[in-house]
KOLTITOR-554113 format. One line per field, with one value per residue: residue in one letter; x, y, z of N, C-alpha, C in turn. Coordinates in nm, 2 decimals, m for minus. Example, Ala and Ser with C-alpha at 12.3 -4.5 7.8 and 13.67 -1.06 7.14 Angstrom:
r = [A,S] $
n.east = [1.32,1.28] $
n.north = [m0.57,m0.22] $
n.up = [0.78,0.71] $
ca.east = [1.23,1.37] $
ca.north = [m0.45,m0.11] $
ca.up = [0.78,0.71] $
c.east = [1.32,1.29] $
c.north = [m0.33,0.00] $
c.up = [0.78,0.79] $
//
This chain:
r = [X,X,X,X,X,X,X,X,X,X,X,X,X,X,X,X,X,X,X,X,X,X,X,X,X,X,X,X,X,X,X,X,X,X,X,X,X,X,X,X,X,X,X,X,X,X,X,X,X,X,X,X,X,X,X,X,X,X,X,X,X,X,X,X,X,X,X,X,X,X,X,X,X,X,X,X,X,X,X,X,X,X,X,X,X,X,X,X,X,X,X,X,X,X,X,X,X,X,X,X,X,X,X,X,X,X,X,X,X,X,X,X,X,X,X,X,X,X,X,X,X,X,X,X,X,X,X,X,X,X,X,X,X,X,X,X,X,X,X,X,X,X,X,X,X,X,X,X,X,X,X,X,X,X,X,X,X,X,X,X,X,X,X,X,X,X,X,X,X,X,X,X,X,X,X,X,X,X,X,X,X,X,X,X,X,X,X,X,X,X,X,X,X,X,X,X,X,X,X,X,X,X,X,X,X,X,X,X,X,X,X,X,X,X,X,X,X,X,X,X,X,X,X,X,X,X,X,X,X,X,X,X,X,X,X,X,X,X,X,X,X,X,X,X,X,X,X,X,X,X,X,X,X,X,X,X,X,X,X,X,X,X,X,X,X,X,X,X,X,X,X,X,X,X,X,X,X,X,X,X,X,X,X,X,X,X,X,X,X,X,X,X,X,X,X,X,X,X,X,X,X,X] $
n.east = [m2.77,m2.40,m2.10,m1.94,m2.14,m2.18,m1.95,m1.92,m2.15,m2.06,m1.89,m1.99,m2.11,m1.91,m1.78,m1.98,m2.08,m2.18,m2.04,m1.76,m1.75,m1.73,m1.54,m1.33,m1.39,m1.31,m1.54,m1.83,m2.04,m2.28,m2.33,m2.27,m2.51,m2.70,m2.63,m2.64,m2.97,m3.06,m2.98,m3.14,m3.38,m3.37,m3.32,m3.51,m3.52,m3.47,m3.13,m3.01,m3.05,m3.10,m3.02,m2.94,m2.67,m2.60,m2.57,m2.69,m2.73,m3.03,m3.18,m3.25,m3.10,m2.82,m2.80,m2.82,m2.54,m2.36,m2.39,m2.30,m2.02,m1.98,m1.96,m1.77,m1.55,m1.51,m1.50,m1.26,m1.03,m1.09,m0.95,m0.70,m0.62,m0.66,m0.68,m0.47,m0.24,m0.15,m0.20,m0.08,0.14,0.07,0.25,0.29,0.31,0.30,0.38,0.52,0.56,0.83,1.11,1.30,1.17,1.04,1.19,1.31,1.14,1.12,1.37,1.34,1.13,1.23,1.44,1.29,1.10,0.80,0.66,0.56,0.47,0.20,0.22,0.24,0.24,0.17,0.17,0.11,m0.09,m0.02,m0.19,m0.34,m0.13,m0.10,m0.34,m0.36,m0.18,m0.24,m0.46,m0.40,m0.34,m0.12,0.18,0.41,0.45,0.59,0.75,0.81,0.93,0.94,1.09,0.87,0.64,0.64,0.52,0.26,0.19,0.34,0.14,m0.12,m0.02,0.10,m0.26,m0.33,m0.22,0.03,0.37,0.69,0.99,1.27,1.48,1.69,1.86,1.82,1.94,1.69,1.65,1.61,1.45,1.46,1.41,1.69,1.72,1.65,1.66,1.79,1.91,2.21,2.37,2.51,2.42,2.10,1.88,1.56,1.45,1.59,1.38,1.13,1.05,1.00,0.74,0.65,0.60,0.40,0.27,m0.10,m0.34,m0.53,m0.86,m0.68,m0.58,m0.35,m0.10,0.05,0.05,0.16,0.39,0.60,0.88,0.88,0.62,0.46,0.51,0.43,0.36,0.42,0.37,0.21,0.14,0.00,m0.03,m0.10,0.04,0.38,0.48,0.33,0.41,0.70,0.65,0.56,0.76,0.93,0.78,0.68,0.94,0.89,0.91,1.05,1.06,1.25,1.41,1.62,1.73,1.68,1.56,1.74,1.68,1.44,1.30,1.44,1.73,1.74,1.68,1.78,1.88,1.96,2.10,1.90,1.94,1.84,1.83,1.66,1.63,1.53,1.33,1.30,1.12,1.01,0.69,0.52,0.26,0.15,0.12,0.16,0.44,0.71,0.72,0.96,1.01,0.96,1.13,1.34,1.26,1.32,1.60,1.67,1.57,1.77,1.99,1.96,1.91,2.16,2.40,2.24,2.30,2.59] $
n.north = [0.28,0.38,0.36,0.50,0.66,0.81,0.96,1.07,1.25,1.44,1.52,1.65,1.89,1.98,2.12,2.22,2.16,1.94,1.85,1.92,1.81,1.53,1.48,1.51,1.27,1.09,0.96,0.97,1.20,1.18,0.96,1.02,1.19,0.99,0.85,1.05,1.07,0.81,0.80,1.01,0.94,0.67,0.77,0.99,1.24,1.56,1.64,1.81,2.13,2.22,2.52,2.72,2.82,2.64,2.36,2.33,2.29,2.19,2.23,2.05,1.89,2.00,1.95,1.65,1.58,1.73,1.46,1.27,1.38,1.36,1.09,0.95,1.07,0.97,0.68,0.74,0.74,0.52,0.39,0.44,0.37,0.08,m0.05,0.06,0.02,0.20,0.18,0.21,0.01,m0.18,m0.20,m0.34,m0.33,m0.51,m0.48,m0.54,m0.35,m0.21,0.02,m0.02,m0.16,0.01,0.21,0.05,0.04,0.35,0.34,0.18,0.33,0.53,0.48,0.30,0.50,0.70,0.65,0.46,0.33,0.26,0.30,0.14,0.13,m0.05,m0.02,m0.20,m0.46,m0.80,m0.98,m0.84,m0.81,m1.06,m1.15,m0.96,m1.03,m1.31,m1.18,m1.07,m0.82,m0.69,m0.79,m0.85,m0.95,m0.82,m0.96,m1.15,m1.48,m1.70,m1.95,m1.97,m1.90,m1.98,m2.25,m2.20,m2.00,m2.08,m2.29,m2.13,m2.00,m2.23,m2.27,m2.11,m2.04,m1.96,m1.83,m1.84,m1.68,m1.68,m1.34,m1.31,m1.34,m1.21,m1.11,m1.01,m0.66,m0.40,m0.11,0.21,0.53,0.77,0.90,0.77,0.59,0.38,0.37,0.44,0.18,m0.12,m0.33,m0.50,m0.61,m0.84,m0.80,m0.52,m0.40,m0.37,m0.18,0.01,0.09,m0.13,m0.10,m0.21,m0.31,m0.29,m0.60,m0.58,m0.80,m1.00,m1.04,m1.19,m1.45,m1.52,m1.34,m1.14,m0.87,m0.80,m0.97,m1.20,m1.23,m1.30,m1.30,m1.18,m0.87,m0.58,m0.32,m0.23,m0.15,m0.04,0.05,0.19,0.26,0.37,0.60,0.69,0.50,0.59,0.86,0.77,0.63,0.81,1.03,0.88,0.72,0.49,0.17,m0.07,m0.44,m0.53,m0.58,m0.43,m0.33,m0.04,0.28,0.57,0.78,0.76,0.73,0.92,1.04,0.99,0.81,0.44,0.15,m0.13,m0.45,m0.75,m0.89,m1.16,m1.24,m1.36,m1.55,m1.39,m1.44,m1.24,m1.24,m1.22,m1.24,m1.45,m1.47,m1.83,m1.85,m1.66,m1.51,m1.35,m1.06,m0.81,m0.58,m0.67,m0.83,m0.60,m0.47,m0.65,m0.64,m0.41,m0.44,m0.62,m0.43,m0.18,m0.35,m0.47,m0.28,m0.16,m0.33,m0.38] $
n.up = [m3.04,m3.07,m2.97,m3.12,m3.33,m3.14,m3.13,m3.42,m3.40,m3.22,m3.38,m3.55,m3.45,m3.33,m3.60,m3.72,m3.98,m4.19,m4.39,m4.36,m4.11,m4.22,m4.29,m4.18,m4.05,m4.21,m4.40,m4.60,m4.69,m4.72,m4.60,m4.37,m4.29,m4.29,m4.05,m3.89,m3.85,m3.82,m3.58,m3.47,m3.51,m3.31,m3.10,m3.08,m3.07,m3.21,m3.31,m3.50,m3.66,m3.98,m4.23,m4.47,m4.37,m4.28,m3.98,m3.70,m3.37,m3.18,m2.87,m2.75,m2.83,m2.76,m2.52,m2.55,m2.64,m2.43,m2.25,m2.40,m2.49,m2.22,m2.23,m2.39,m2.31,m2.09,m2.16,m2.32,m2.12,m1.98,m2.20,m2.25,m1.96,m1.98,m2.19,m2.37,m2.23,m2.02,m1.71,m1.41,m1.21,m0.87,m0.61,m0.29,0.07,0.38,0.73,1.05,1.29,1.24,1.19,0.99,0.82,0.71,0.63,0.40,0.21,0.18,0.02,m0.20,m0.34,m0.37,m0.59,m0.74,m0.87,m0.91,m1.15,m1.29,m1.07,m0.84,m0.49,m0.12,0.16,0.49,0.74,1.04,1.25,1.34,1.24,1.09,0.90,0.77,0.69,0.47,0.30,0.24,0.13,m0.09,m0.09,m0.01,m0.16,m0.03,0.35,0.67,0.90,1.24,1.34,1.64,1.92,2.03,1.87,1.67,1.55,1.59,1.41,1.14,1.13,1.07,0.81,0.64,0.65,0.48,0.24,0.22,0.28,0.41,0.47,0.58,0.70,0.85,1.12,1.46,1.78,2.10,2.18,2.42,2.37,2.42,2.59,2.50,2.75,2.96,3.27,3.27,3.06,3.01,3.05,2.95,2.94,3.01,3.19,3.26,3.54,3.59,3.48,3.59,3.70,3.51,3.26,3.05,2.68,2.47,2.13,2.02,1.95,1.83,1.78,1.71,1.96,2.09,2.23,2.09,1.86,1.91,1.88,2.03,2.18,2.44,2.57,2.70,2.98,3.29,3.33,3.55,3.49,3.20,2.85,2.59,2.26,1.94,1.72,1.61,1.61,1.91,2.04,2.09,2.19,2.46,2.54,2.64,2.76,2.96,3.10,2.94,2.79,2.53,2.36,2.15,1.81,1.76,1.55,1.38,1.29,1.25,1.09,1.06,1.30,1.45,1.63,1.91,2.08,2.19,2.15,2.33,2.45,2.57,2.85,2.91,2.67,2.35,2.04,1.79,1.41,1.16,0.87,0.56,0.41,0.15,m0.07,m0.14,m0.45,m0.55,m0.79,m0.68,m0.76,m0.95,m0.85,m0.57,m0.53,m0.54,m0.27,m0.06,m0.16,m0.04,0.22,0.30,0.30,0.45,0.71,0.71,0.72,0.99,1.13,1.10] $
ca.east = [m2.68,m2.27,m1.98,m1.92,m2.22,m2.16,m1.82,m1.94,m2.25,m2.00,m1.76,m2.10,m2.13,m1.79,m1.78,m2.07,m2.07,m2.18,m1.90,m1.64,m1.70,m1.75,m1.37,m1.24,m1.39,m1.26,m1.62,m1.88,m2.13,m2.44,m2.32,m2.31,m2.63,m2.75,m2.59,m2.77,m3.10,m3.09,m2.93,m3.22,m3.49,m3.34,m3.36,m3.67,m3.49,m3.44,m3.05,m2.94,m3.13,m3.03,m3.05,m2.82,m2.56,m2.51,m2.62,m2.71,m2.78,m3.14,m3.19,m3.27,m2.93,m2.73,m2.82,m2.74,m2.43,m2.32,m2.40,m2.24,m1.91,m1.90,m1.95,m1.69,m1.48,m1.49,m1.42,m1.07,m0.97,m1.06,m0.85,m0.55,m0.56,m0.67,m0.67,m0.36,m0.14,m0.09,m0.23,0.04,0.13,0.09,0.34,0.22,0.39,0.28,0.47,0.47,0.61,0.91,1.14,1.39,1.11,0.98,1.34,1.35,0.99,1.09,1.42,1.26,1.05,1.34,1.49,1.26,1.03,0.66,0.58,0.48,0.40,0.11,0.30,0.10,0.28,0.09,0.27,0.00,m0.13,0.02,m0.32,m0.36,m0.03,m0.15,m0.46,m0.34,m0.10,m0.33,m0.60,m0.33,m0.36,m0.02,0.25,0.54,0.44,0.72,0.71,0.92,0.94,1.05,1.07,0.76,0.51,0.65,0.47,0.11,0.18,0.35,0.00,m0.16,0.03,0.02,m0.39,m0.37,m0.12,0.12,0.49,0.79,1.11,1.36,1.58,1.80,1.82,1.90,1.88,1.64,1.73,1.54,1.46,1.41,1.44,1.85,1.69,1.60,1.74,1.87,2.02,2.34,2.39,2.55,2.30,1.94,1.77,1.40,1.45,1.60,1.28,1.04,0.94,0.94,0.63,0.64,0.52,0.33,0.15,m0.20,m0.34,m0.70,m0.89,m0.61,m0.51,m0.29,0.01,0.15,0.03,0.19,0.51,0.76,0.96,0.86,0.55,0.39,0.56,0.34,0.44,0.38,0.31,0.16,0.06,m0.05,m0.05,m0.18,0.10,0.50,0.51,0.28,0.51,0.82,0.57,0.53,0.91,0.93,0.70,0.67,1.00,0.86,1.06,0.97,1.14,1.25,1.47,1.73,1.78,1.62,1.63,1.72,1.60,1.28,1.27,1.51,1.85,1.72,1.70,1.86,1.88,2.06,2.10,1.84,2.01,1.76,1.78,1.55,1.65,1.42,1.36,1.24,1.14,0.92,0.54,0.42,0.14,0.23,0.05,0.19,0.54,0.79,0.78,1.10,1.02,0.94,1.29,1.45,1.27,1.42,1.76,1.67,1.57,1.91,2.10,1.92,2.00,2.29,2.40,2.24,2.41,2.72] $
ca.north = [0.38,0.31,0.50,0.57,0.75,0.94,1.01,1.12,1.32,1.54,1.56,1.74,1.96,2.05,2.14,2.32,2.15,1.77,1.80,1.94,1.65,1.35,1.54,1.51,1.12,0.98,0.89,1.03,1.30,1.13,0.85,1.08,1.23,0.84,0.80,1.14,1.05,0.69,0.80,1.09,0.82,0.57,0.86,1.03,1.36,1.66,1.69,1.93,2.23,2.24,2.54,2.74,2.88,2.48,2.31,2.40,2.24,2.23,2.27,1.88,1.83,2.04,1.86,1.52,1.63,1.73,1.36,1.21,1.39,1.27,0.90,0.95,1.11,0.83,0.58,0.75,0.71,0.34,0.31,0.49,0.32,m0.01,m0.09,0.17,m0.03,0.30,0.16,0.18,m0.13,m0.14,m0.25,m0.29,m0.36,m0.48,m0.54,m0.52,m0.19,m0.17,0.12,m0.09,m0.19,0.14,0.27,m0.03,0.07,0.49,0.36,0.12,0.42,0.63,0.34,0.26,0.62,0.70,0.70,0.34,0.25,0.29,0.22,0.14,0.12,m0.08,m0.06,m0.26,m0.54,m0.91,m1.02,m0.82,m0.83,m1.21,m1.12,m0.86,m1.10,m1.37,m1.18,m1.02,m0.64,m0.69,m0.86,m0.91,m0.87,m0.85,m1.02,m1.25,m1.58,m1.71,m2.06,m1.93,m1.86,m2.01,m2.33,m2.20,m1.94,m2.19,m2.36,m2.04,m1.99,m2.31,m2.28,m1.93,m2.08,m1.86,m1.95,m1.75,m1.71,m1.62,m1.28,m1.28,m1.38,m1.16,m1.11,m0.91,m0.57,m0.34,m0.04,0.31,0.66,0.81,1.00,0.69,0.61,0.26,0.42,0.43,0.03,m0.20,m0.48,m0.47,m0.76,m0.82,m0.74,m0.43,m0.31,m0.43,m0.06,0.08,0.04,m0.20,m0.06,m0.33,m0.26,m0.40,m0.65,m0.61,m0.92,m1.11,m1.04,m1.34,m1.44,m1.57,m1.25,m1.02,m0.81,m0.82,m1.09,m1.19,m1.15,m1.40,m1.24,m1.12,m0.74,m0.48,m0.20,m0.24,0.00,m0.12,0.15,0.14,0.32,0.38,0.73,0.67,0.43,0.68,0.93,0.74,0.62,1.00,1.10,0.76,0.63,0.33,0.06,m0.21,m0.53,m0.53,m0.64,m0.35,m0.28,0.08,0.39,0.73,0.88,0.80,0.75,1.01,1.01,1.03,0.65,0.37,m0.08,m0.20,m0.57,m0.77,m1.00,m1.26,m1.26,m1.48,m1.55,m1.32,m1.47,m1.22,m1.25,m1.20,m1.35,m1.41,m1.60,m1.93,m1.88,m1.53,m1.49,m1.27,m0.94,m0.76,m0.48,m0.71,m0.85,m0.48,m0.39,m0.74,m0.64,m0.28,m0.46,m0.65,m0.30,m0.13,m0.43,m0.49,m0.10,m0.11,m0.40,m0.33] $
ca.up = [m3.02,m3.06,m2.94,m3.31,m3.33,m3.07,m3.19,m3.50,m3.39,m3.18,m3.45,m3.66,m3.36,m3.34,m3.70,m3.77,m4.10,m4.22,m4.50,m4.25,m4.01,m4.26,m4.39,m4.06,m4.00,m4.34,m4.45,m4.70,m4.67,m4.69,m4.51,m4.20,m4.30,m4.27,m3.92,m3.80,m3.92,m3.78,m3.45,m3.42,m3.49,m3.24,m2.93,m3.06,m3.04,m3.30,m3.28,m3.54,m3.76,m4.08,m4.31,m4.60,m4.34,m4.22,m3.91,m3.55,m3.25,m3.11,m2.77,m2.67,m2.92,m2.73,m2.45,m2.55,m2.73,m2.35,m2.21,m2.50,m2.46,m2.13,m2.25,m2.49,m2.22,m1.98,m2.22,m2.35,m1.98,m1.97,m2.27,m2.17,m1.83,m1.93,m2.34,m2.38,m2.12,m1.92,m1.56,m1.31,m1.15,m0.78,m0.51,m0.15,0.15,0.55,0.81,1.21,1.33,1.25,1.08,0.91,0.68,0.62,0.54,0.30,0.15,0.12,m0.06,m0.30,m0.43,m0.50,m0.65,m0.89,m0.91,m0.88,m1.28,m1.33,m0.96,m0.72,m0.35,m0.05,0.31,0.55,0.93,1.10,1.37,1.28,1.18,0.99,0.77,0.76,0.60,0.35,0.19,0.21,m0.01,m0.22,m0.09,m0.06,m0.18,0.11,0.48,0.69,1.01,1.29,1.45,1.79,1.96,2.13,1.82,1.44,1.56,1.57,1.33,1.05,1.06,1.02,0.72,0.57,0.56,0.38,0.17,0.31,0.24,0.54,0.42,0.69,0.59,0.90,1.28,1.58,1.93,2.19,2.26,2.49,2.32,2.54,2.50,2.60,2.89,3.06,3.35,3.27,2.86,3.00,3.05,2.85,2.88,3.07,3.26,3.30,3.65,3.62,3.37,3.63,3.74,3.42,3.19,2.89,2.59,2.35,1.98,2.03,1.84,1.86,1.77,1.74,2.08,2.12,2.29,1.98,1.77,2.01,1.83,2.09,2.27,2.65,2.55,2.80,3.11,3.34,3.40,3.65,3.43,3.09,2.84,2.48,2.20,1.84,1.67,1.63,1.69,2.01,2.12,2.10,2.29,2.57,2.61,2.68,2.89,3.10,3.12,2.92,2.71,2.49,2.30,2.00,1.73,1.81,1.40,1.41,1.15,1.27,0.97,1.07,1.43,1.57,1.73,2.07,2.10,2.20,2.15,2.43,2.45,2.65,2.93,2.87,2.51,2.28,1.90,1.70,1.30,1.08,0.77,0.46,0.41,0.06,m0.11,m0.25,m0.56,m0.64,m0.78,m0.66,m0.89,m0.99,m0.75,m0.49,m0.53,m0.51,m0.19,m0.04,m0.14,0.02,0.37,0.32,0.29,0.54,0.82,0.74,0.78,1.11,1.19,1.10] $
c.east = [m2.54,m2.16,m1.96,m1.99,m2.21,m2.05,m1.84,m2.02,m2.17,m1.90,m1.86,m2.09,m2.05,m1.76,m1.83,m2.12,m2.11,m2.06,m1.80,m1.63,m1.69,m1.57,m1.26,m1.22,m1.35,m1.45,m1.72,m2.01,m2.26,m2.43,m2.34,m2.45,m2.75,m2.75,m2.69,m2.92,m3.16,m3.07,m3.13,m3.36,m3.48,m3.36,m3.51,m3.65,m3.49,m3.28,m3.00,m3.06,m3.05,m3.12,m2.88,m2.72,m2.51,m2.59,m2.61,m2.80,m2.94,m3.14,m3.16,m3.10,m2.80,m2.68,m2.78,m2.58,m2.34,m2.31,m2.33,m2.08,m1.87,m1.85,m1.82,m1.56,m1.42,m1.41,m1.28,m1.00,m1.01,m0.97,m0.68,m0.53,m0.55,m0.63,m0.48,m0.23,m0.07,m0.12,m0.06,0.03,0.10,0.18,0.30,0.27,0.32,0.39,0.42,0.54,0.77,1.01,1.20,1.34,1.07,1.08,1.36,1.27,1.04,1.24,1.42,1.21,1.13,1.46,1.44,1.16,0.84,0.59,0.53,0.44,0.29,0.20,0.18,0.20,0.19,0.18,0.12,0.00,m0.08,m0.09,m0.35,m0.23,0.00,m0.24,m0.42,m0.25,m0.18,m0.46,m0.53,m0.33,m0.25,0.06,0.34,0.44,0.57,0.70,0.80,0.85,1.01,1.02,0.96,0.62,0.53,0.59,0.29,0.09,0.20,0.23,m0.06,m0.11,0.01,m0.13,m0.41,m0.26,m0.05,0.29,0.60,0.91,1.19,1.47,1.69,1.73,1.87,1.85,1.78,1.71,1.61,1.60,1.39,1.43,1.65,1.81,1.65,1.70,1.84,1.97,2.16,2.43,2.44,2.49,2.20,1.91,1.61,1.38,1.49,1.47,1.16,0.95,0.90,0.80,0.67,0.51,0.51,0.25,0.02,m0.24,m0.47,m0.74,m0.83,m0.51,m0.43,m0.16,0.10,0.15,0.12,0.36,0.68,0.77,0.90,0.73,0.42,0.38,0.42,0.42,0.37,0.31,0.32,0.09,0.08,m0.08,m0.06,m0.02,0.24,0.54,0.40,0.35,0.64,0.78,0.57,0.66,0.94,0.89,0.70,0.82,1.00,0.94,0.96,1.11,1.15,1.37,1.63,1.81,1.65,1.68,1.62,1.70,1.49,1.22,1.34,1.65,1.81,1.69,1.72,1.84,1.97,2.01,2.02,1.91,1.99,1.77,1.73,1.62,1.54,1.44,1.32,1.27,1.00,0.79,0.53,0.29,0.19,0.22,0.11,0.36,0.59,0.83,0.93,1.09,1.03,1.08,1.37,1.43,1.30,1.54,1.73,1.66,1.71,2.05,2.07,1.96,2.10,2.35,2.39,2.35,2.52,2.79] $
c.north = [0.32,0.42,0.57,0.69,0.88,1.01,1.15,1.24,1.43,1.60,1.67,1.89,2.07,2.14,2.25,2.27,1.99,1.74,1.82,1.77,1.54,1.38,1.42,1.31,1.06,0.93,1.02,1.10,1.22,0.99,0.85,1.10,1.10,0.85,0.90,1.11,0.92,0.68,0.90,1.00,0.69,0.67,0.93,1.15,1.47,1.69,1.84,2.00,2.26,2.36,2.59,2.73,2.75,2.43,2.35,2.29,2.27,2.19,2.12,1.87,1.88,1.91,1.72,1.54,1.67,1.57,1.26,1.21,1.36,1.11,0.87,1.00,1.00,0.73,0.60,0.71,0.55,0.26,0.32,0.39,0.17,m0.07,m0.04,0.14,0.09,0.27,0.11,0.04,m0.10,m0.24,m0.24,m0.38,m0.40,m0.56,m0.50,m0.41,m0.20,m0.11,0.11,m0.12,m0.12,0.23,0.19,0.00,0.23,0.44,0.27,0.21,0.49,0.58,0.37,0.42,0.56,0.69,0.56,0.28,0.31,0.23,0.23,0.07,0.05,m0.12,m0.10,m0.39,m0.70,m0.95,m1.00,m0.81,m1.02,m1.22,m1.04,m0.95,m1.22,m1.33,m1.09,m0.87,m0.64,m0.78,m0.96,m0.82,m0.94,m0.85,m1.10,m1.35,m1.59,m1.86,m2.04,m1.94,m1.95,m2.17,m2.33,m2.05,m2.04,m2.27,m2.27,m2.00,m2.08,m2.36,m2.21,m1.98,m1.97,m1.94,m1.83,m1.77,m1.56,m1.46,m1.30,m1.29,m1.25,m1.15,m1.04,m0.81,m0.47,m0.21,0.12,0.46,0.71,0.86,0.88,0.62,0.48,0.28,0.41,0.28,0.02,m0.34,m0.47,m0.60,m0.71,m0.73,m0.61,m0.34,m0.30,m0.29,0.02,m0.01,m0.03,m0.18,m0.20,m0.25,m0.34,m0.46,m0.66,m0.72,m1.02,m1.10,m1.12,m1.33,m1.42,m1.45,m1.12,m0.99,m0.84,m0.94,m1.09,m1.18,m1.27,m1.39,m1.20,m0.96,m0.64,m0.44,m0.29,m0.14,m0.05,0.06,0.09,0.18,0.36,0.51,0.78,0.63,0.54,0.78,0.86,0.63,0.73,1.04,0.98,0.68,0.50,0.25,m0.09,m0.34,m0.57,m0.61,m0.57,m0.31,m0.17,0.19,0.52,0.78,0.91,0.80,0.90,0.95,1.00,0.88,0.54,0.22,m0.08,m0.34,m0.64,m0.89,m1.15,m1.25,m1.36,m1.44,m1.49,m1.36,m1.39,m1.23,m1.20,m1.33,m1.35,m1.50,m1.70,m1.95,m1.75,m1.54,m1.39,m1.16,m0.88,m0.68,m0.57,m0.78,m0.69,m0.45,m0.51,m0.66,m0.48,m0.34,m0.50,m0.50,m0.24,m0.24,m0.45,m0.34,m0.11,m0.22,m0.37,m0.17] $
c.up = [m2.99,m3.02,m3.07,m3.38,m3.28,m3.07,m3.29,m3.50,m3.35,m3.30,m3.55,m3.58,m3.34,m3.42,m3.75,m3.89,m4.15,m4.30,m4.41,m4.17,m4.09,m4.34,m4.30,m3.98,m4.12,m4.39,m4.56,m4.61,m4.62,m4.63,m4.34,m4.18,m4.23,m4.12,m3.82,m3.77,m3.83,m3.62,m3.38,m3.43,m3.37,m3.08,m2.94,m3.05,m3.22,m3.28,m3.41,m3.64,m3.85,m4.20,m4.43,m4.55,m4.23,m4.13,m3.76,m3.48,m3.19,m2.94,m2.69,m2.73,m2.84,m2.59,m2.43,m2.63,m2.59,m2.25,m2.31,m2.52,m2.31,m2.12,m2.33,m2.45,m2.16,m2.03,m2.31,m2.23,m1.97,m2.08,m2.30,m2.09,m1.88,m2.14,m2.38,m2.26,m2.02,m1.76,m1.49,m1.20,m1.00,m0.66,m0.34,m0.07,0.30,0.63,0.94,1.20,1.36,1.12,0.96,0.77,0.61,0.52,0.39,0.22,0.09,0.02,m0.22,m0.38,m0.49,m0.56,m0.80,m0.96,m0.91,m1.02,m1.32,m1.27,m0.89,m0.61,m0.25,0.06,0.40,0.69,1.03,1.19,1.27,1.19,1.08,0.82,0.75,0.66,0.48,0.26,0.14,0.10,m0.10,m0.23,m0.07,m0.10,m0.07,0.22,0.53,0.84,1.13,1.33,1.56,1.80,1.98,2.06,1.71,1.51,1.48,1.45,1.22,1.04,1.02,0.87,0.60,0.52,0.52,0.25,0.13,0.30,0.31,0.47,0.52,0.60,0.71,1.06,1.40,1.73,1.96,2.19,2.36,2.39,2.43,2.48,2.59,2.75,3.00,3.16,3.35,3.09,2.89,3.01,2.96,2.80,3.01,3.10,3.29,3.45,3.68,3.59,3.49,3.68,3.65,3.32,3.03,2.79,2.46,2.21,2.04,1.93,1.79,1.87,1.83,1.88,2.15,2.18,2.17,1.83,1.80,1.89,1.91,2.20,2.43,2.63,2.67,2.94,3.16,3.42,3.49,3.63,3.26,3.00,2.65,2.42,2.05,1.72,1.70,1.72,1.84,2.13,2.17,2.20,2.43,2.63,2.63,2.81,2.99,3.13,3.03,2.81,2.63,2.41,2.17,1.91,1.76,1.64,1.40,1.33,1.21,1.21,0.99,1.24,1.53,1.62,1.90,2.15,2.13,2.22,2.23,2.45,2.56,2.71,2.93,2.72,2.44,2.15,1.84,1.54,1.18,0.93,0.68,0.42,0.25,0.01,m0.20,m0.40,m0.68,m0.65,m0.74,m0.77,m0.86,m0.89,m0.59,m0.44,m0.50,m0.38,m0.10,m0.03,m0.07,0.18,0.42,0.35,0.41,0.67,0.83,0.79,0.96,1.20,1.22,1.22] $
//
């Protein structure tokens, strides 16, 4: 049994007619007659009844004539998607939690458009935007250094063959909600934060000092309060007073005006940058949403 067959068999079906179909496939009458004959001996079936007023389906025929158009179904869709160069490419992004990259990720899309991409956002745990570039679920994860961690990370890297490429350096900032009682400052010390709660991403597994998201992260603090998710975090600078450490480049588009980076007293050099795999080049898109992180930081910068 060959797709061809089954091509053809439907195209009898369709018809009504052996001459009609063998019209419609470019081939000769009794050549189809051949293909029917050889197909219905090869299943063991009775597919068509033939008398004056043409040909008709018998009951088992109809039957396989329904399982056949799906076989014949399927495989147009594998050859659209995959023969027919229509498969959409896919672009996929992780990074640690922050907005700047997601702003860079939603203007990438309306950049380049949704008709020849799959996109795929990943705001997740260091670890794991380690792993996902490492086995190629995505392309760029987007990540930082400090004096404190690119030591025992950089080896981590180097055995995933993992290759960092700095986009841009900046300070600490303490990040809070305006309602908080220290938002009106112009610069924050450890000591002042010491009653409020420090909010952390957790890292599960990799629960590590050196995995950890934000700066200071070794301190030993009062209050502590570990959350899975951005808009968690934002929640519980609300309702608790609480504050965390961050980069202090932040998107009111997506976070809110309600906000505010104020400069940490203690400040540490924060490195972020872009992860990829050493083996994969840098696609065209992968370069636009680059030059999108660049637009986006700078902006906030500025």
């Amino acid at each position: 049994m060959t797709l061809q067959q089954l091509r053809q068999v439907i195209a009898i079906a369709d018809s009504g007619s052996l001459n009609e179909a063998a019209r419609r496939l470019y081939v000769s009458q009794p050549n189809l007659s051949s293909v029917v004959k050889e197909l219905e001996k090869e299943i063991g079936i009775t597919l068509f009844l033939r008398s004056n007023r043409g040909i008709q389906l018998t009951p088992e025929g109809k039957q396989f004539i329904g399982f056949a158009r799906q076989v014949v179904e399927q495989y147009a869709l594998l050859e659209d998607r995959y023969i027919g160069k229509k498969v959409k490419k896919v672009f996929s992004v992780s990074a640690q939690h922050y907005s700047f990259a997601v702003k860079a990720f939603v203007e990438t899309v309306k950049r380049v458009g949704m008709d020849k991409y799959e996109f795929a956002m990943h705001e997740t745990k260091t670890g794991q935007v380690i792993d996902n570039v490492k086995n190629m679920t995505s392309e760029l994860g987007i990540l930082y250094l400090s004096d404190f961690n690119e030591q025992v990370l950089h080896k981590i890297f180097a055995e995933n063959s993992l290759v960092f490429t700095e986009l841009f350096a900046c300070d600490t900032y303490v990040y809070l909600w305006k309602g908080h009682p220290l938002a009106g400052k112009k610069e924050i010390s450890m000591k002042e934060l010491e009653e409020y709660p420090c909010l952390s991403f957790e890292q599960g597994d990799s629960n590590s000092f050196y995995f950890a998201e934000e700066m200071l992260s070794t301190l030993e603090y009062k209050r502590l309060i570990k959350a899975d998710d951005r808009a968690t975090m934002l929640n519980l600078m609300v309702g608790l007073d609480g504050y965390t450490l961050c980069s202090g480049i932040i998107s009111e588009e997506l976070n809110g005006s309600d906000y505010a980076a104020i400069p940490l007293k203690e400040s540490q050099v924060m490195h972020i940058g872009y992860l990829r795999h050493r083996d994969v080049r840098l696609s065209d898109i992968g370069t636009i949403y680059l030059e999108e992180i660049r637009k986006t930081t700078n902006r906030a910068e500025g």
